[in-house]
N, C-alpha and C positions, 0 to 999 in steps of 0.2 A: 774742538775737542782738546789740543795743546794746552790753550789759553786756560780750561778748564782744572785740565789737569796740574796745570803749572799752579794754580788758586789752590786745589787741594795739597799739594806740596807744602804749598807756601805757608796753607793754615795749620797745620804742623808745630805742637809745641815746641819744637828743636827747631826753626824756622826762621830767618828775619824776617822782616816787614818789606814789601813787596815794594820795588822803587816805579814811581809813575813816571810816564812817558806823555808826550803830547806829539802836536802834527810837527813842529819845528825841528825838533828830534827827529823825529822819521826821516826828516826832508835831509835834514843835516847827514844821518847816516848813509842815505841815499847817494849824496852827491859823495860823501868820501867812498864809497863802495865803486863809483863810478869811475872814480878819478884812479882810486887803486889799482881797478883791472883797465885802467886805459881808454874809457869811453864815456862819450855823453849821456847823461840819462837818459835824452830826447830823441840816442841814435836807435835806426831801427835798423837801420843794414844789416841786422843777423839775422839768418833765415831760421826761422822758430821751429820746432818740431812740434806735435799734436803734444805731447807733455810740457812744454814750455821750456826747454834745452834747444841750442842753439847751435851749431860750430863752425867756428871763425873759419875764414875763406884763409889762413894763413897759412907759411913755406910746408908745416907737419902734412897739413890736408893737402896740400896741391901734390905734395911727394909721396903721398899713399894714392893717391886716383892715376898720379902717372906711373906707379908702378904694377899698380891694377891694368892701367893701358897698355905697357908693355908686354907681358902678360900673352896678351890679345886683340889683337887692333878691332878683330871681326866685331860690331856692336850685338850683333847676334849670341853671339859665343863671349861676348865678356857680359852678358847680360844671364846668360845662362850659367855660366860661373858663379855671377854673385849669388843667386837663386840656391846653388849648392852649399855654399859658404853658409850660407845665412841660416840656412835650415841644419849645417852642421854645427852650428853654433847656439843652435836655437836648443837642438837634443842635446847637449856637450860635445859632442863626438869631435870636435875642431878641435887637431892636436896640435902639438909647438910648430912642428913643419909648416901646418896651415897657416900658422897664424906669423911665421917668421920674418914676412914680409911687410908686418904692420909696425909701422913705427908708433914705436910705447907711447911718444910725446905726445901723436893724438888723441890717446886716454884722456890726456888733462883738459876739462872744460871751459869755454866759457859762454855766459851767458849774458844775457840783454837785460840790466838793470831793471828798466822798466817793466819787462815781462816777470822778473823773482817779482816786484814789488807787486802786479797785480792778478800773479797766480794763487787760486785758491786754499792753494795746499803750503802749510808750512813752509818756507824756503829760510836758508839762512847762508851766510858767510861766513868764513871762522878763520882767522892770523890763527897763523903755526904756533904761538906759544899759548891757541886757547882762549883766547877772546874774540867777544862777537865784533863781527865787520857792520855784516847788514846780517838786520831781518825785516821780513814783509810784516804786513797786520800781526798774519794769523800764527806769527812767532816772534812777537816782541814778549809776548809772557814768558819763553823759553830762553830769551836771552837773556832776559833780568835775572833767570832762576842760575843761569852760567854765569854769571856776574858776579852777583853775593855768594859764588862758590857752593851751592846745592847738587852740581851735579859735576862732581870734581872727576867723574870719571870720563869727562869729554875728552881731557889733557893727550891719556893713554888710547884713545878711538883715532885723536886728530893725527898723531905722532906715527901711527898704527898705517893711516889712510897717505901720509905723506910719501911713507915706504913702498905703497900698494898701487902698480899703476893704475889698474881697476876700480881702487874704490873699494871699500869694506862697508860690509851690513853687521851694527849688532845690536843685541837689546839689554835693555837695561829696563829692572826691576827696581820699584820704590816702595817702602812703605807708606802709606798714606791715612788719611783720618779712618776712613772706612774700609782699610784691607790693601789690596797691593793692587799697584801699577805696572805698567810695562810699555815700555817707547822702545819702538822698531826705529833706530837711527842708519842711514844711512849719508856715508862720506863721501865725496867725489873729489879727488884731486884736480885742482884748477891753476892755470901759471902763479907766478911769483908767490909761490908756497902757501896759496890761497885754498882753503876747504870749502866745497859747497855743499853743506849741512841739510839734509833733508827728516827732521822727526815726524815720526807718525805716531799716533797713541795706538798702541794695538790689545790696549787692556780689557775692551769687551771681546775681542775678537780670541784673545787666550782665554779669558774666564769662560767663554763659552764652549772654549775646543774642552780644557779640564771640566767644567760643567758635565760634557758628554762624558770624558772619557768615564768619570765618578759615574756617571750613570749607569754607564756600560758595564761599569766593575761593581755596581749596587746592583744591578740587575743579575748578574752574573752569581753573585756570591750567593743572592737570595734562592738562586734558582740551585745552586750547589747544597744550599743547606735546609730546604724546603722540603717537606717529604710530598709535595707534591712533584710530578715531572713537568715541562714545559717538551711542548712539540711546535711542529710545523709541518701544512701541508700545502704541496701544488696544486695545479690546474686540476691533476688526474687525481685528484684524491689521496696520492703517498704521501709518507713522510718524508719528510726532507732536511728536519731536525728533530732532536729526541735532545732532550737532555744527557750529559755525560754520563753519567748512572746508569742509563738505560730505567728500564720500567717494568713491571709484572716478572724480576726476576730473569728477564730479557738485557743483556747488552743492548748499548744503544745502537752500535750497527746492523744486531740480528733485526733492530726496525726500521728501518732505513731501507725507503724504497720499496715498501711494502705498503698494501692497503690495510687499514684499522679493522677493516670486517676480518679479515683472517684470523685476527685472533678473539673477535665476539664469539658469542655461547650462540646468541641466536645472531645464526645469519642471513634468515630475512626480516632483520629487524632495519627496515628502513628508515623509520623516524631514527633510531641510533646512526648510523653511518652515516645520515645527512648531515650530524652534530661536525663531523670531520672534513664537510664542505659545503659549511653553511654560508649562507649571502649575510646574515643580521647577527647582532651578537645577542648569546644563549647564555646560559649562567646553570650552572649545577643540575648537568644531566645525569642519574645515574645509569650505567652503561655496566655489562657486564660481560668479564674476560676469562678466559683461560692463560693461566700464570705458566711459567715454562715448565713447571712441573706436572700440569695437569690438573692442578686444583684451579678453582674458580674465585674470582677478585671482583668487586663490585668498586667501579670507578666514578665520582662525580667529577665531570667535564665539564667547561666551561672555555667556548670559542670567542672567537671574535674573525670578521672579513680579513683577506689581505687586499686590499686598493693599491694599484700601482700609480702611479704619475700621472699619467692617461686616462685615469677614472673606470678602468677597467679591475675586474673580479680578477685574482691569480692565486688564491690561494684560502687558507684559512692558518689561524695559529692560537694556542689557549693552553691551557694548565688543566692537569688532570691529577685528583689523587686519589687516593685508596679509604675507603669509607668501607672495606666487608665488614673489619671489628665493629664497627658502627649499624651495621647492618643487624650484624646477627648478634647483636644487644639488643638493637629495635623488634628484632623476630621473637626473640628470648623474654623480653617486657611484653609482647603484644600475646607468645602463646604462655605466657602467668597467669596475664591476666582472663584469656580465656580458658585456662582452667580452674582459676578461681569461680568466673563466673558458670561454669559447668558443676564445680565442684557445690556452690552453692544452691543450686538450682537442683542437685539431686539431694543433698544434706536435708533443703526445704522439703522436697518433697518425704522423707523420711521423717521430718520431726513434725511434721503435719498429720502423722499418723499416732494412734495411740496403742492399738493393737500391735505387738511385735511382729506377729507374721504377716502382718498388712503393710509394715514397716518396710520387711526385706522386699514383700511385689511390689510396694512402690519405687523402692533402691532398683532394682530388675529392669522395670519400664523403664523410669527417668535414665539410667545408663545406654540402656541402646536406643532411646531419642537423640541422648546429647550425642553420644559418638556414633549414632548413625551403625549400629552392628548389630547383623542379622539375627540374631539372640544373645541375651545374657543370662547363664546359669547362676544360682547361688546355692549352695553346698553348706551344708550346716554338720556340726561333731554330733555325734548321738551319744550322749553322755552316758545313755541304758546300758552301751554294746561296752563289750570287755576292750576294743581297744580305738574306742571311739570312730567306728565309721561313718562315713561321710555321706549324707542324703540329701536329693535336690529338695527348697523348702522354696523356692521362689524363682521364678523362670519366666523367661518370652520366647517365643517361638518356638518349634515342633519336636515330638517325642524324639526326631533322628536326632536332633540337637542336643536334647538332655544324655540320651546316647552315646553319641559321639565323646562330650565332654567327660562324661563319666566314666569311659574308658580310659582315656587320656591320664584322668585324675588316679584312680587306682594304681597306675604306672610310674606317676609322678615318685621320683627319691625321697626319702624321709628327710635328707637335708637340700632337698632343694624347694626353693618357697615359690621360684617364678621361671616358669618352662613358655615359651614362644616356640608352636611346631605349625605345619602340615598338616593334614591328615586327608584323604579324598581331594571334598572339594571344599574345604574348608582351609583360612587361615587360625591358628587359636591362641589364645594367650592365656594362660592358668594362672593364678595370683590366689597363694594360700593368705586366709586372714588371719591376724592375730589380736592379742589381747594379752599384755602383761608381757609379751614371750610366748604366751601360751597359744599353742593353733586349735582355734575353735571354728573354723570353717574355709571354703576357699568360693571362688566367681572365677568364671568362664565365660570371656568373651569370643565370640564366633562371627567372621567376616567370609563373606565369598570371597574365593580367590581372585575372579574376574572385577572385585569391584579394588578401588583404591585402598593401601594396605594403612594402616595406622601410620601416622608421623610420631617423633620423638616426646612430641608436646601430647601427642593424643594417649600415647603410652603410660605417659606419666599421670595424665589424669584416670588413666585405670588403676596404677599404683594407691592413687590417692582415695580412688573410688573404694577399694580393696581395704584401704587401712580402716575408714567408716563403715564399712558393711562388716568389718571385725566387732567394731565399738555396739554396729548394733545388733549382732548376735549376741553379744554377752550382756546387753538389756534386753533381749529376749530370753537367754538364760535364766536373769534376775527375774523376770518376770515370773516367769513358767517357776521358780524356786518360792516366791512370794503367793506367789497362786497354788501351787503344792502346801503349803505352812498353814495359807490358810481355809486348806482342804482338808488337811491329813492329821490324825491326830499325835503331837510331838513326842508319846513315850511307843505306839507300837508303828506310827506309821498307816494307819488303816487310814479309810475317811470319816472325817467329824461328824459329829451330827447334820450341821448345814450341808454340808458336799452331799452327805448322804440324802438326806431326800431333797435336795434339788435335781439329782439325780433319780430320784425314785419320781418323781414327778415326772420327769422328760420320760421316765420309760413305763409310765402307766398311764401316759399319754397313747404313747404308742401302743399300748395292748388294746384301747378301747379305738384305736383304728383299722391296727392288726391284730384281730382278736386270738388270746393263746393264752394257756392256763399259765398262773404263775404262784408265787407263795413265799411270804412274808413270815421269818422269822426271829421273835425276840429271846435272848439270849442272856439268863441273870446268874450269876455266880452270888452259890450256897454258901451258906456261914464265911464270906468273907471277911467280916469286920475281927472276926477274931485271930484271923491271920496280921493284921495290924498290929491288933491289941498285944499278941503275945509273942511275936517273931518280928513284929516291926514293920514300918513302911518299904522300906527294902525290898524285905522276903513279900510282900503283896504284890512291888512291882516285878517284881519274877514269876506271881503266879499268874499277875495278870500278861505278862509276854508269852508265859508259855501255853495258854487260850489261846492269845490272836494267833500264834501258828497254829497251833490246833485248830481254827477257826478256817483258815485260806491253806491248811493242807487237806480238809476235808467239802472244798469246795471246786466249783468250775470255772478257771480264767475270767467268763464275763460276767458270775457272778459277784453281787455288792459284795464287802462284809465291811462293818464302820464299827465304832466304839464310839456308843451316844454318851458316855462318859461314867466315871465310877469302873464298875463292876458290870454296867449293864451295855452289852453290844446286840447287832440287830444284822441279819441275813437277807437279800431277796435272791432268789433261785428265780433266773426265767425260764419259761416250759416246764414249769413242775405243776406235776396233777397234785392230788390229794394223796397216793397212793406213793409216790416218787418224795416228795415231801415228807410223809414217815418214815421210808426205808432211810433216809436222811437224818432225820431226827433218832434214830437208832442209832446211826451210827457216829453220831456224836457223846450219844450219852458213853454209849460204850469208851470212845476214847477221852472220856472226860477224867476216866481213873487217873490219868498221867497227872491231875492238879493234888489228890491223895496228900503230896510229899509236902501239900505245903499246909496241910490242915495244922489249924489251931490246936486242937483237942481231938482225939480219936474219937470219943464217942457223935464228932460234930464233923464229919468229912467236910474236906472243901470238894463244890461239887457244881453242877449247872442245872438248870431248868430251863423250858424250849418251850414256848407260847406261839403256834401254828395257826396264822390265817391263807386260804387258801383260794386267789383270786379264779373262779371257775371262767368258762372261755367265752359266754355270752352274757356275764355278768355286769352291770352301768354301776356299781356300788363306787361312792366315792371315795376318792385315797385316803378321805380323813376318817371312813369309818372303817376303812381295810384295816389301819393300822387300830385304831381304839379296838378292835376285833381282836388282834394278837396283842397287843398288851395285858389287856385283859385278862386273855386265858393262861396267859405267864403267869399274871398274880394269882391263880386260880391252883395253879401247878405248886407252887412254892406254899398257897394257904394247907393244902393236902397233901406235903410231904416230901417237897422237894425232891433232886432227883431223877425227875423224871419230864414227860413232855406232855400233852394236850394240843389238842386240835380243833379248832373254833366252828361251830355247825354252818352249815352255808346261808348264803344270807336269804330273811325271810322263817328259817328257823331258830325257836326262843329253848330250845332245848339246850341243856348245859353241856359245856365241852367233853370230848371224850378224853381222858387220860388216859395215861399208860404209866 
């Protein structure tokens, strides 16, 4: 490894050219090393040590062993002495006292040429001013590198060691082609101010200790600035390291020495706890904690065994860190998505309808399917009432239910839109709907209390559910307003002709099942045209407004009254005999006078006439000749003088109507 090293030196831009040596050389240096310290290369008379040091049988050694003898003659007791010596020299403890009786001289070594020359390990010689004597094989690279003056710091080591009766160790640091060196030198002072040089390369043996120690301090740092924590556990399952930080808001000592289940949510979660003394290594458990404050922290964990030397289990150790915000974004994405897909799934079943109030029972059902709640009311404005109140138009489950809620609801504040209470045995949620701003109805969902209460995510989809059951009240609004327009006629509001007898149809259906007298009246305004002609369209539409109320103030709630258009509108009175039907027709005429103020010309009142057919109770005549029957005798009334009314003979009679 010298040899090596001394190569990488030497190849060194800053470097000479390395000087070659052969066996002659060796041999040469050999015998002057031999001759210097006094001995034949060939002599082996030095009793060798297992390191290959040797010491001379000369007066320094004979005078330490005889003062060791003096001492103690007993072989026992000086044998048991050395024994003390040795092992107090071995710890340091041997102080100047002890050692007072050694003569320093025996510090200085020497050694048996031929052994430097055929021991393994670097050996060298070095004269006091610094140059090499001898070296063996495996330091002839090192003496060349001290020759061409490469390692000028021997001069100061040798100079150092000649001073030191001991011998001095140091090392010395190189730059080199690929990064640095380092040579453990040690000195031994030897007679005639002769150094015995021992280098050792200890360059892997440092790069490996700082190799570690980098590691240690890379391990360290990362674990410092990692928002995960590192732990360790023994035999028994505690901790027995925590990271400095501590964890979950915990010091690290408040975990220390404590088992990991103390502070799990659940703790008979045995596959968790085993995470903390497992045999195989685990990766990314999540495990969940109680933080020191009491809130809860979801950790992924990741072990690994501890093996001791002996192949034996003593522990576990791993990294743990905090994935809740991670959690409860994955909770937050998974309950979107399921109220998306809830939310669509009742939207569907909504726009799959085309009837508006088939609209909201569909919205009703699909809501307490998805959210699983024991009914859902729908509550609609009733735009008739003076301050719009609120009637169930769509429902699931039982009258206590509609009940309940609509208690609830009445009580509800005018500025509160969303109340979550109690009540019995009910949990409830009231959610008014809107549109524009404007509240056009509210939903009520009802859960048992014995059953699981709504979560955050289930809440919201009733929120959402609430904002669409707004959208489709107010396309049921549009609807019922479209359906009104084109019922109703647009100057008095009555119903059109079509409303009108589609209507008359549905309920002379029902007379010829449920038989009961009734009675069809047409209704024509006198010398109207001259109200146009001479007062204007205007003044016609006033006389024609002030009829239709005169029309439905002299009528009965479920009686028709329509404007089949112009001047001509048309009556059906159900349960009217023939008899009730005149007393009626009188008293129209009577208050017909009220149109008087809009007459054309005086000598030409504005006036009406009343054309009376009269459906009798066992009678099959059909609708279309009920009505030709009273039209008829209108025209009949107005040919004779307007004014007044007629009454159509019953059917099967060709006798002409009776006037009045």
């Amino acid at each position: 490894m010298i040899s090596r090293l001394i190569d990488r030196i030497k190849k060194s831009p800053n470097d000479k050219v390395a000087v070659t040596r052969d066996k002659a050389n060796i041999d040469a240096e050999l015998a002057d090393a031999a001759h210097a310290i006094g001995q034949n290369p060939s002599e082996t008379g030095a009793k060798s040590t297992p390191s290959g040091t040797s010491v001379q049988n000369g007066n320094n050694s004979q005078n330490t062993l005889s003062s060791m003898a003096e001492d103690d003659d007993d072989p026992h007791t000086r044998q048991s002495n050395l024994g003390q010596r040795r092992e107090a020299a071995i710890s340091g403890t041997l102080n100047h006292t002890d050692a007072s009786d050694v003569d320093q001289s025996a510090f200085r070594f020497e050694l048996n040429p031929t052994t430097m020359a055929q021991a393994e390990a670097p050996v060298m010689v070095m004269r006091a001013d610094g140059t090499p004597l001898f070296a063996n094989k495996n330091a002839m690279g090192f003496a060349d590198g001290i020759r061409e003056g490469l390692f000028p710091e021997i001069n100061t080591l040798i100079a150092h060691a000649l001073e030191t009766p001991g011998g001095v160790v140091q090392l010395l640091t190189f730059e080199v082609q690929r990064g640095t060196a380092t040579l453990e030198l040690t000195a031994l002072p030897m007679h005639d101010d002769l150094i015995l040089l021992l280098p050792r390369d200890v360059s892997m043996d440092r790069n490996l200790r700082e190799a570690l120690i980098d590691s240690r301090q890379r391990y360290r740092d990362i674990v410092e600035v990692s928002s995960a924590f590192a732990w360790e556990t023994d035999e028994s399952g505690k901790f027995v390291f925590v990271s400095p930080r501590g964890a979950m808001d915990y010091q690290a000592k408040a975990l220390l020495g404590r088992l990991p289940v103390e502070f799990m949510i659940e703790k008979t979660d045995q596959d968790a706890e085993q995470v903390f003394r497992t045999t195989r290594a685990v990766r990314d458990v999540p495990i969940w904690f109680y933080r020191a404050n009491g809130s809860s922290a979801c950790l992924s964990v990741s072990a690994t065994p501890i093996i001791n030397r002996a192949g034996q289990w003593c522990g576990a150790r791993g990294l743990a860190h905090d994935i809740t915000e991670q959690r409860q974004h994955e909770t937050e994405i998974a309950n979107a998505r399921n109220r998306d897909r809830l939310i669509t799934y009742i939207v569907r079943a909504m726009r799959d309808e085309i009837d508006p109030t088939e609209v909201l029972r569909n919205a009703a059902t699909a809501s307490s399917r998805a959210l699983a709640c024991t009914a859902c009311i729908i509550f609609r404005s009733d735009c008739d009432t003076e301050h719009g109140d609120m009637k169930d138009v769509a429902s699931t489950g039982e009258d206590i239910h509609k009940k309940v809620a609509a208690e609830i609801l009445s009580q509800l504040p005018a500025d509160t839109d969303n109340q979550e209470t109690v009540q019995g045995d009910y949990w409830i949620k009231i959610r008014r709907c809107h549109y524009h701003h404007r509240i056009n109805g509210a939903v009520a969902f009802l859960f048992e209390r014995g059953d699981p209460l709504p979560n955050e995510g289930e809440r919201a989809i009733m929120d959402d559910v609430a904002d669409q059951i707004g959208i489709a009240i107010e396309q049921a609004d549009n609807h019922d307003r479209i359906v009104t327009l084109s019922r109703t006629d647009g100057m008095t509001g009555l119903l059109n002709r079509r409303a009108f007898f589609d209507e008359l149809k549905r309920r002379y259906d029902r007379l010829l099942k449920q038989p009961a007298p009734a009675a069809l009246m047409y209704v024509d305004m006198d010398n109207f045209k001259l109200v146009n002609d001479i007062h204007g369209h205007q003044r016609g539409d006033e006389a024609i407004l002030t009829l239709s109320r005169m029309l439905q103030d002299n009528t009965r709630p479920g009686d028709l009254v329509a404007r089949l258009g112009g001047d001509e509108f048309v009556l059906w009175l159900d349960r009217t005999d023939r008899s009730a039907a005149e007393n009626r027709a009188k008293d129209l005429i009577a208050a017909s006078s009220s149109l008087r103020q809009f007459s054309g010309r005086e000598d030409r009142p504005l006036g009406i006439s009343l054309g009376i057919a009269v459906h009798e109770t066992h009678e099959t005549e059909a609708i279309d000749d009920l009505v030709q029957r009273a039209d008829d005798t209108m025209y009949q009334v107005k040919k004779h003088g307007k004014g007044s009314y007629a009454i159509a003979e019953p059917v099967g009679q060709h006798a002409p109507a009776r006037t009045d």
